[in-house]
N, C-alpha and C positions, 0 to 999 in steps of 0.2 A: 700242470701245464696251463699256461696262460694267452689270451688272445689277444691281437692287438687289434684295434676299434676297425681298423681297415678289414682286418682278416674276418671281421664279424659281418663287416657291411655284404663282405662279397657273397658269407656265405649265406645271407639272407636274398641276395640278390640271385644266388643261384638256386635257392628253393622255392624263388617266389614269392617272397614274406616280405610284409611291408611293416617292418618292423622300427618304430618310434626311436629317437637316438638316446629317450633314456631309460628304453627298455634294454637296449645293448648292453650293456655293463655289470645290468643286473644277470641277463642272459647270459655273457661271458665268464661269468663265474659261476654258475650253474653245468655251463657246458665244460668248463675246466673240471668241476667235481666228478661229471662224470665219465670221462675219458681215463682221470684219476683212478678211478676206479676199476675200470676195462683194465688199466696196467696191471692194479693188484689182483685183478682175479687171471689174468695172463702167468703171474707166478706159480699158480696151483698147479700140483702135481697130479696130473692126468695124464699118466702115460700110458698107466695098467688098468685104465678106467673103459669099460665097455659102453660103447654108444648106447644110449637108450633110445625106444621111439616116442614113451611116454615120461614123464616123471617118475609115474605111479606102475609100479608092476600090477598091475592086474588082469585078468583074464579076459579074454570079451565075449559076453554070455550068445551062444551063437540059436536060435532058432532050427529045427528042424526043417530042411527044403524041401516040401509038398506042393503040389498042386491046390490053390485056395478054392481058383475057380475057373471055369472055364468060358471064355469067348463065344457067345452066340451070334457070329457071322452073320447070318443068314437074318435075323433079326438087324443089326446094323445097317444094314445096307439096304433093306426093303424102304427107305425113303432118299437114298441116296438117287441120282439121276441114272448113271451108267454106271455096269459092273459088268463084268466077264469074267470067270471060274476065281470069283470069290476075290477079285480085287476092283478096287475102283478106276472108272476112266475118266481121265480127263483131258482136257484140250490139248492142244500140242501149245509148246507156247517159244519153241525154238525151232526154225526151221533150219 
């Protein structure tokens, strides 16, 4: 597939790119190989191919879920200003 100098302009113009007029041409055929490309892997037969989530099948080593450690509240809050049954107060700030 090939672009034509316009079709380049615009699409630099639509992504923002201030791209030099004779980077375009070089560009242009870069962008062609790769579109090129997208075709021929468009041809692949994927019909009976199962989605993967990774590439790589591998497991994911999972951790046991325990309790590490536990929250000393009551520690916490001994320098905070206000608290009442173990939460902090603060100002109203919406009336």
């Amino acid at each position: 597939m090939t672009f034509a100098r316009v079709e380049l302009e615009r699409l630099a113009t639509l992504a923002s790119l201030d791209i030099g007029r004779e980077d375009l041409e070089r560009l242009g055929g870069e962008l062609s190989r790769i579109l090129d490309f997208v075709r021929q892997l468009e041809t692949a037969a994927t019909h009976e191919t199962e989605p993967l989530t990774h590439p790589l099948e591998l497991n994911q080593p999972l951790r046991f879920d325990a309790v590490a450690e536990t929250v000393d509240r009551e520690r916490y809050q001994r320098d905070a200003p206000r608290t009442e049954s173990g939460y902090y107060l603060v100002p109203r700030v919406i009336e």
